[in-house]
Every structure is written in structure tokens, then in C-alpha cells.
C-alpha positions in Angstrom: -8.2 -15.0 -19.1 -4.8 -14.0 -17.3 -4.6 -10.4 -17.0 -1.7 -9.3 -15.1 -3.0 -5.7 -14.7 -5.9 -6.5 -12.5 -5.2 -7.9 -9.0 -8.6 -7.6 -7.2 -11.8 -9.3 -7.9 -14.8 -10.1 -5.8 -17.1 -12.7 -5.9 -20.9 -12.1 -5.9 -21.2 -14.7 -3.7 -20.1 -17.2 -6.0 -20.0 -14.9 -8.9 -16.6 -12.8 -9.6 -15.6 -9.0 -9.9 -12.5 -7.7 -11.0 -11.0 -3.8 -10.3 -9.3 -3.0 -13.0 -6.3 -0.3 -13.1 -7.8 1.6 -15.2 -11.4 3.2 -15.5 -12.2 1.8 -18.5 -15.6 -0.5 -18.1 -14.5 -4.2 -19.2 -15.7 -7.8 -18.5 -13.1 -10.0 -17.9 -12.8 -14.0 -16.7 -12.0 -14.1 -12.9 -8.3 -15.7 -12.7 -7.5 -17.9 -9.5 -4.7 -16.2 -8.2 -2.9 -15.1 -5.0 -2.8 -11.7 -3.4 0.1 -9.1 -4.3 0.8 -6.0 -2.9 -1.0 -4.1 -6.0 -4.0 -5.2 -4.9 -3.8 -4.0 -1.3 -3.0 -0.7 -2.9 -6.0 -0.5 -5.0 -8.2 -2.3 -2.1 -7.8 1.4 -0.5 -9.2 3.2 -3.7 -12.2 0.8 -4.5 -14.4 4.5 -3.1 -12.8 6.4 -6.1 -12.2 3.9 -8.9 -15.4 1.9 -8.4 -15.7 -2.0 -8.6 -16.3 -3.5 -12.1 -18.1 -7.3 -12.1 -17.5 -9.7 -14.2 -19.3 -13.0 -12.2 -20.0 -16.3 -13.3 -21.7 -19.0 -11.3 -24.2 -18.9 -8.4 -21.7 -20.5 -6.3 -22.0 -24.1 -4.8 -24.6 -26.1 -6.3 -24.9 -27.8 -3.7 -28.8 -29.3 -2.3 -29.5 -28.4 1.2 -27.6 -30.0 3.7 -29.2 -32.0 6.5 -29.8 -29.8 10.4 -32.3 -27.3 11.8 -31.9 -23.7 11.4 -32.0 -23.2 15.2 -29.3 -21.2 17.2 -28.0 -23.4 19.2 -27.8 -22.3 23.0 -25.7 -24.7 25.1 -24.9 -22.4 28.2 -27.8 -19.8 28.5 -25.4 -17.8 31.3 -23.3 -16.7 28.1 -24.9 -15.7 25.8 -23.5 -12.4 23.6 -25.1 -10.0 21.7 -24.4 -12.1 18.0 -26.6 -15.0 19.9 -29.5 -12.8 20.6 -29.8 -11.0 17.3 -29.3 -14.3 15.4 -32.0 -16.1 17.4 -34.4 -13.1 16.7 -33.1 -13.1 13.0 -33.0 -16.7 11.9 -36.4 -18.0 11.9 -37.0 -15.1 8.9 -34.0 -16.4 6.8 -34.5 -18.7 4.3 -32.7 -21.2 2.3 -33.3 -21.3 -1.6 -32.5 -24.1 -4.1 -33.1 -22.8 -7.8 -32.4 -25.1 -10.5 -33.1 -24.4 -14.5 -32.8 -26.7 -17.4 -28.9 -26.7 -17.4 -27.5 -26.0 -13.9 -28.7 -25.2 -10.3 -27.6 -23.5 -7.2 -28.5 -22.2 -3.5 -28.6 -19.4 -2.3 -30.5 -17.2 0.9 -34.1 -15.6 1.4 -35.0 -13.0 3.5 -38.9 -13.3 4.6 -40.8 -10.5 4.1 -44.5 -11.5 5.6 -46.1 -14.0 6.9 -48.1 -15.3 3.8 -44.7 -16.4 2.1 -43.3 -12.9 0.3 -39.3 -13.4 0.2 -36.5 -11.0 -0.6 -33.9 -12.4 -2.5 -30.9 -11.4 -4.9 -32.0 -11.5 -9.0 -29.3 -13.5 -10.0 -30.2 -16.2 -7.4 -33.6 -16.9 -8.8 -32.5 -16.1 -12.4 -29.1 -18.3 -12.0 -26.8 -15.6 -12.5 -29.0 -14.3 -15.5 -29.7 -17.9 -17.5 -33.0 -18.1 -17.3 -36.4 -17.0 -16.2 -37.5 -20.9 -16.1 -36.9 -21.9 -12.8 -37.8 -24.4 -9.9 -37.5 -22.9 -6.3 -37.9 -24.5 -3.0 -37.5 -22.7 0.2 -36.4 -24.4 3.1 -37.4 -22.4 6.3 -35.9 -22.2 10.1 -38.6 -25.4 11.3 -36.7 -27.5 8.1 -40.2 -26.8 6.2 -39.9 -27.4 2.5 -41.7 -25.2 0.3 -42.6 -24.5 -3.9 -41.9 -21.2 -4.6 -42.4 -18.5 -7.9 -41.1 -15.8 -8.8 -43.1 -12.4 -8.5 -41.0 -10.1 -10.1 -37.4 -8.7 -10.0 -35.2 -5.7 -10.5 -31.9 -6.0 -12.4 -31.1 -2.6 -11.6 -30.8 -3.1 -7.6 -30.0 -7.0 -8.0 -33.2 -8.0 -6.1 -36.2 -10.2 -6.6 -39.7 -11.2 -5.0 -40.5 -14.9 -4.9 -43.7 -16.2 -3.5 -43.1 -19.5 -1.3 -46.6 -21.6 -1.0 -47.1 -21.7 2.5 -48.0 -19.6 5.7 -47.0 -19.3 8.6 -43.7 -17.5 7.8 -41.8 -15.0 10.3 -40.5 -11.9 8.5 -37.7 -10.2 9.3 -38.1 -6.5 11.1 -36.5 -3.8 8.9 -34.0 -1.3 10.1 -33.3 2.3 8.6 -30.2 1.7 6.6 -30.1 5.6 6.3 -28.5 5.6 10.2 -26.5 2.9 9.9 -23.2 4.7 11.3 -19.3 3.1 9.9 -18.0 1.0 13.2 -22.2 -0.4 14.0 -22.3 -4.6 14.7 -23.4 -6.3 12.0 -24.0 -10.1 11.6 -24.5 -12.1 8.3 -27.3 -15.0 7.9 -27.8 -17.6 5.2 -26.6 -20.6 3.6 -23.0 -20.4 2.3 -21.8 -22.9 0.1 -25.2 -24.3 1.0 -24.9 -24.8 4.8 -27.7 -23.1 6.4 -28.2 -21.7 9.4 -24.6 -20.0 9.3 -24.3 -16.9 11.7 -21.2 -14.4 11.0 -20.3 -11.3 12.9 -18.7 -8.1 12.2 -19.2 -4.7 12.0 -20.4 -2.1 9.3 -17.2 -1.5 7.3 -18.2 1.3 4.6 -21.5 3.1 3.9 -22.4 3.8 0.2 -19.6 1.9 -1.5 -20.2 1.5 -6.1 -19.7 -1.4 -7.2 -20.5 -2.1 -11.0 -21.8 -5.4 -12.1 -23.5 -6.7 -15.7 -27.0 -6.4 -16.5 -29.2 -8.7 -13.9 -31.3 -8.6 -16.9 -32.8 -12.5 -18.9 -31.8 -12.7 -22.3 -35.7 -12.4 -23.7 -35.0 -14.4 -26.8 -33.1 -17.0 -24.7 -29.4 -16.0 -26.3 -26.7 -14.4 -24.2 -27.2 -10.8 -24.9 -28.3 -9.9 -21.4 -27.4 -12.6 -19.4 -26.2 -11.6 -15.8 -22.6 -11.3 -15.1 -21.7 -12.5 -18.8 -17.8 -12.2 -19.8 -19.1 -11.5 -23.0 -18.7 -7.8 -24.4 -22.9 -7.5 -24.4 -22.9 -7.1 -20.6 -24.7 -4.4 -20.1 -22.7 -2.6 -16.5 -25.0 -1.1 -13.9 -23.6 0.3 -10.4 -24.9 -0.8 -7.2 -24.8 1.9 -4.3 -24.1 -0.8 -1.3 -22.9 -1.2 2.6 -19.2 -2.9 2.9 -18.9 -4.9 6.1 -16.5 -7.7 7.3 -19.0 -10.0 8.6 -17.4 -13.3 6.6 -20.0 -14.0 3.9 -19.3 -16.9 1.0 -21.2 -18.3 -2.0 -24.4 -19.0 -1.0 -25.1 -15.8 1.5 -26.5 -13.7 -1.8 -30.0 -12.8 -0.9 -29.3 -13.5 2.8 -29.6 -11.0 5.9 -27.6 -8.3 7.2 -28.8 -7.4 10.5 -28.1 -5.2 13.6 -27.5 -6.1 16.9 -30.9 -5.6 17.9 -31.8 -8.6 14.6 -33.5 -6.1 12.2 -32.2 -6.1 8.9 -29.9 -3.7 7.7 -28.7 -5.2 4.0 -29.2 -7.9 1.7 -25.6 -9.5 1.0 -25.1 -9.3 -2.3 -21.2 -9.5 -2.6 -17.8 -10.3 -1.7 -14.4 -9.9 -2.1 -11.3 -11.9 -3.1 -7.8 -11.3 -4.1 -6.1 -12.6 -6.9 -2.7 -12.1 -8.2 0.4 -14.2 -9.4 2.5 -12.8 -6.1 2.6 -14.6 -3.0 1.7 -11.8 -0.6 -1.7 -11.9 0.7 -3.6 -9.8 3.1 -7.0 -10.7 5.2 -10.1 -10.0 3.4 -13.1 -9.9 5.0 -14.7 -6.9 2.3 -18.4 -7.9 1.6 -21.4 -6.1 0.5 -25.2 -5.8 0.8 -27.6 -3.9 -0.4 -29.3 -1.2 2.4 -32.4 -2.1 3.8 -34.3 0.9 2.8 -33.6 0.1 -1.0 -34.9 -3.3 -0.5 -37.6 -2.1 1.2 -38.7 -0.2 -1.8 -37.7 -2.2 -4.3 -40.0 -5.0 -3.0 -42.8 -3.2 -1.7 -43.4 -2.2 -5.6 -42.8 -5.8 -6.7 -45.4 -6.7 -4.7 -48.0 -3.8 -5.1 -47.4 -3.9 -8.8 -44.9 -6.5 -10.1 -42.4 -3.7 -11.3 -40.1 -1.2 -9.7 -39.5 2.2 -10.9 -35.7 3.8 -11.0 -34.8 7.7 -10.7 -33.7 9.4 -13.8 -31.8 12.6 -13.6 -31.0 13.1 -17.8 -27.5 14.2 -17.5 -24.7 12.2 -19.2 -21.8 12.3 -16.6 -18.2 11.7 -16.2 -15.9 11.5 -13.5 -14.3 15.0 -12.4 -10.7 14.9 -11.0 -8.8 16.7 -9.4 -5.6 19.3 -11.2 -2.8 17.3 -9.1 -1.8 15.2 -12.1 0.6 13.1 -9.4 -2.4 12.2 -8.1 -5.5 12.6 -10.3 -8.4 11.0 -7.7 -12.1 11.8 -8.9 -13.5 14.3 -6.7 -17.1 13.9 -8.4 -19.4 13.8 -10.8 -19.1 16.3 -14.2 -22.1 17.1 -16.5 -21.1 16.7 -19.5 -24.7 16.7 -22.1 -28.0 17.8 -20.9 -31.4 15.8 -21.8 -33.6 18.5 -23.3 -36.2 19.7 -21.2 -35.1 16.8 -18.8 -34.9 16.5 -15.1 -31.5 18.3 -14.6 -31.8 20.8 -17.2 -35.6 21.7 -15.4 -33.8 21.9 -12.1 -31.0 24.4 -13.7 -28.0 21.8 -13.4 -25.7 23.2 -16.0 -23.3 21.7 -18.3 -19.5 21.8 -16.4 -21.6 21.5 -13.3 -19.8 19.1 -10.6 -22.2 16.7 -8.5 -20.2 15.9 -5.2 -23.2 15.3 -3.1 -27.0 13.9 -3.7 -29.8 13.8 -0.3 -26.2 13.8 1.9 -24.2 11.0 0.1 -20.9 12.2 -0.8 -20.4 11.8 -4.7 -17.0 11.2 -5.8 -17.2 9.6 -9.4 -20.1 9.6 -12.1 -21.0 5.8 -11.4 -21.8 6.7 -7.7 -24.1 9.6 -8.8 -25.4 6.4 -10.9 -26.4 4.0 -8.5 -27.6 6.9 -6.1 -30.1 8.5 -9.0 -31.1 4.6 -9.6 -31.3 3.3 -6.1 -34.8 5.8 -6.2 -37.7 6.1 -7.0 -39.0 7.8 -10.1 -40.4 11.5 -9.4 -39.0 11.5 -6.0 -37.1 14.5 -5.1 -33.3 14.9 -4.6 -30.7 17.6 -2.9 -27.9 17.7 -5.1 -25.0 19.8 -4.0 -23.1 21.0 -6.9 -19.9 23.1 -7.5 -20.0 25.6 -10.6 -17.0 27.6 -11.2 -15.7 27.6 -7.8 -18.6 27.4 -6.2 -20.5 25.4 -4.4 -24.4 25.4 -4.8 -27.5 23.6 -4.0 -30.0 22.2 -5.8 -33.2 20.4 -5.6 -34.3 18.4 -8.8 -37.2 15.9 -9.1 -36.3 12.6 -11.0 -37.6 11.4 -14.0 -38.8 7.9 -14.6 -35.6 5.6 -16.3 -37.9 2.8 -16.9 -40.7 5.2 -18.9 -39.4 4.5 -22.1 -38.7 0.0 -21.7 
């Protein structure tokens, strides 16, 4: 598909988005295209008008190329601060060759303990939402080679739990993604376009960025329904709460590590960005995003414990709220439009014409933010939720429902 009205897409690491002009939720084919100037412009209003994906592919499907994933240190008087973190880093990064029935791909692993637990993106291990029948081998730092199944995994937050059949694995030390501060190092590990070992620095773009993507879901009856990142009008959107950084990430990074400059993990890459236009004008890129730590955290730690992860539900049907400059009609938040009887929100005394702009801290600025904030929790954990009601502003505390109670 050529459509001339959208100029920025991103790639989920070999899988393509698309921002569309308009708010309205579509799927659309990802054009190869060069940059124009409209999609600098709406580059600078991704934090209002959300991200829309529409990806195909896991990226490269290539097999694992030949070297060690070692840091290579030829002058140990100069060494820099990217050097040390990676050398901590690497040896718990993983590379992960999935292949189904049809197609294959690669992609990254973070290690998670030393009994062969590994964090990874859903759509790697599903390939991009084809199938639950996979193959996986994990490839460690030594150049180990090992079998590997899945455990479980959560469309909802893009991540999934595989179980590699050896020992003797070095996990990664988690950070606290809730202190990452905008202008912190950051470097990116993994395998893109299936060379391992790659190291990439930056620094911590963005905090809490949406970006929407399809349903991470596999089709059950083996049709197309659900499959992840499907162009098709079935694609169910959900809305990923994420950290933007310009560490240079490419196919093949998804379900790699984000880490400090200290080599704990802050993110899970999960996405990047690419522009596309018919213009000529181009701009440097160098937008990518990961999932924080501290969802990942979670999300596996339940995997694990139970083989299922539970999301927050707040039982309010939302909308974006804007403001009255018509010139200039940004979103400004979250507007309740329909209670759940007796649910969550109503319990907590959120009102309809209420206006979320802020939940545990996070700014809120359009309804799929509050989305992927409400989702990125647990169920019955408890939430601030700052809220403006007729001019005012007010606070309250609500405790989630479970969004997964009635699957």
C-alpha cells in the first residue's frame, strides 16, 4: 500500500509501524520510502498522537553468524564507560534462532537466571504472531548452543519466557526503570540482522512514550485472526508504555538488552523507527524503543511462578481530551466517557467527564497512554490517578481490576 498521508513508520525491529495523520486506529502495509519534511513534523508529536503498528517480518532470517560474543579489549589503558558496561552485560545476552513450519528468524535473549530462564520479545518466539510451533536455539556469550521452549508469553507487554536446556547461564542484573532520568547512558545489546555480540551507545531519549501495535496474540485455530502485526483489519491494537533512546538498534535487537552505564538492564528493545516518504529530505533517526525493566521484571517473574501474567483493569471507556484552541487541538489527556458498573473507576468515584492527566506520576496526555499505563500493571495493585473535574484538579486512588478475569 502507498499512502501518501502517512510519512513515519517504525520498524519492530524488523517489523513496521506507521503514524498516521490522523487518530483514527488503522493497519496499513509499510511503504519503502524516503523522509519528507511531514514526517519530521509529526516525529515531534509521536507523545500526543501515539504510534500505530502495522509490522510484518521478524527481520533478517538470517542463522547465526560465525565469532564469540566477547568484548574485545585491545588497549586496556582506554577503555570507556560503553566497554565496561558491555563486558559486564554481554555474557547475559543471548542470541535466538526461531524457526516454524514456513519461515524463521533471529532475534536477542536477555538471561534471567542461571538455570536457563530468558526474557525475550513475543513476537520473536511466536514469529511475529504465526505460530505457537516453534524450534529455538540459544546461542550464549561462550558460542554455547542450546534447545530451548517456550514457558509462557504476554501479548499485552510483547514479552515472553523461554526455557534454554542448559546451566550455567549469567543473568543480567536488573535496574529500576522507574529512576531512569531523560539525558542517562544507555547502550543496546543483541544480534541485529543476526550479528551478535553488537554493542551500541546512546542515551535515554524519552521516558513513557505509547506506541500501539497489533495483537501479540496466536491465531488459536491456526487462521489469521490474531496474528501479530497482521495488515489485515482483525489486528487487534494494544499500546505499549515504553522508553525512547538513540542507542542504534536494527532487526534483530528485539528481545535484546538495554542497559546502564553501570550494565544493569534498563529495557528490553522492542522497537525502532524509520522514515518513509516520496520526498527527498531526510533527517537522522536514531528513535528506538524498549520496554522498562520493571515491567519486564513483572511480567516474567509471573511467567515463571505461574505461566500467565495478569494486566490492570480500570473499567472506564476513554477518549482523548483536547484542548479548546482549535488552531491547535493537542490532547491534553484522558476523558471518561462510560463507566463499568460497580467497576474499578466507578468504586473509586472517577466520574463520567472526568479527565485522567496523570496515573502513579506518569503524565497522561491521550486515552491510549492511560492504556498501556493501566495494562503495564498488575491486577488489584493500586494506582494514584490525578484527575481534573470541572476545573479542577483532584486526586484519586483506585485499585485495578483484573483485565484477564474474564479470557
Amino acid at each position: 500500500m502507498s499512502d501518501n498521508k502517512s510519512h513515519y513508520n517504525n520498524q519492530f525491529l524488523g517489523e513496521q509501524i506507521k503514524l498516521p495523520q490522523s487518530r483514527a486506529m488503522q493497519i496499513i502495509e509499510p511503504p519503502k520510502r524516503k523522509a519528507s519534511l511531514s514526517f519530521i513534523l509529526i516525529a515531534f508529536l509521536g507523545p500526543v498522537l501515539g504510534i500505530f503498528v502495522g509490522a510484518y517480518a521478524l527481520g533478517s532470517a538470517s542463522p547465526f553468524l560465525a565469532g564469540s560474543q566477547q568484548v574485545v579489549i585491545s588497549n586496556p589503558g582506554s577503555i570507556n564507560w560503553v566497554t565496561a558496561a558491555a563486558a559486564k552485560a554481554l555474557p547475559s545476552v543471548v542470541t535466538l534462532s526461531v524457526s516454524g513450519k514456513a519461515n524463521a528468524g533471529t532475534g536477542s535473549g536477555v538471561v534471567l537466571s542461571s538455570d536457563g530462564y530468558i526474557l525475550t520479545n513475543a513476537h520473536v518466539v511466536t514469529l511475529d504472531g504465526a505460530t505457537s510451533d516453534v524450534v529455538i536455539e540459544v546461542k550464549t556469550s561462550a558460542d554455547r548452543i542450546y534447545k530451548a521452549k517456550v514457558v509462557g508469553t504476554d501479548p499485552t507487554n510483547d514479552l515472553a519466557v523461554i526455557k534454554a536446556s542448559g546451566t550455567g547461564f549469567i543473568p543480567i542484573e536488573f535496574a529500576d526503570s522507574s529512576t531512569i532520568n531523560v539525558g542517562d547512558f544507555a547502550v543496546a545489546i543483541g544480534a541485529p540482522l543476526g550479528y551478535d555480540a553488537t554493542v551500541t551507545s546512546g542515551v535515554v531519549s524519552a521516558m513513557h512514550r505509547t506506541i500501539q501495535v497489533a495483537s501479540a496474540a496466536v491465531p488459536k485455530d491456526g487462521g489469521s485472526s490474531l496474528q501479530l502485526w497482521n495488515s489485515g483489519t482483525d489486528a487487534v491494537p494494544v499500546n505499549l508504555d515504553v522508553i525512547q533512546t538513540d542507542a542504534a538498534i536494527n532487526p534483530g535487537n528485539s528481545g535484546g538488552a538495554l542497559i546502564n552505564d553501570k550494565g544493569q538492564l534498563i529495557g528490553i528493545n522492542v522497537a525502532i523507527a524509520t522514515a518513509t516518504s516520496t520526498s527527498s529530505q531526510a533527517g537522522s533517526i536514531g528513535v528506538g524503543f524498549a520496554i522498562p525493566s520493571n515491567v519486564g521484571k513483572r511480567v516474567s517473574d509471573q511467567i515463571i511462578k505461574s505461566g500467565k501474567v495478569s494486566h490492570g483493569l480500570l473499567g472506564a471507556f476513554v477518549k482523548d481530551a483536547t484542548n479548546s484552541d482549535a488552531a491547535a487541538s493537542f490532547s491534553v489527556g484522558a476523558a471518561i466517557e462510560k463507566l463499568t458498573a460497580a467497576g474499578p473507576a466507578e468504586k473509586a468515584g472517577i466520574k463520567v467527564g472526568d479527565v485522567i492527566t496523570e496515573c502513579d506520576g506518569e503524565s497522561i496526555d491521550s486515552a491510549s497512554k492511560l492504556t498501556a499505563a493501566i495494562r503495564s500493571k498488575a491486577a488489584n495493585s493500586t494506582v494514584t490517578l490525578k484527575i481534573t473535574r470541572a476545573g479542577k484538579e483532584i486526586t484519586i486512588e483506585a485499585t485495578l481490576g483484573d483485565a484477564d478475569a474474564s479470557n
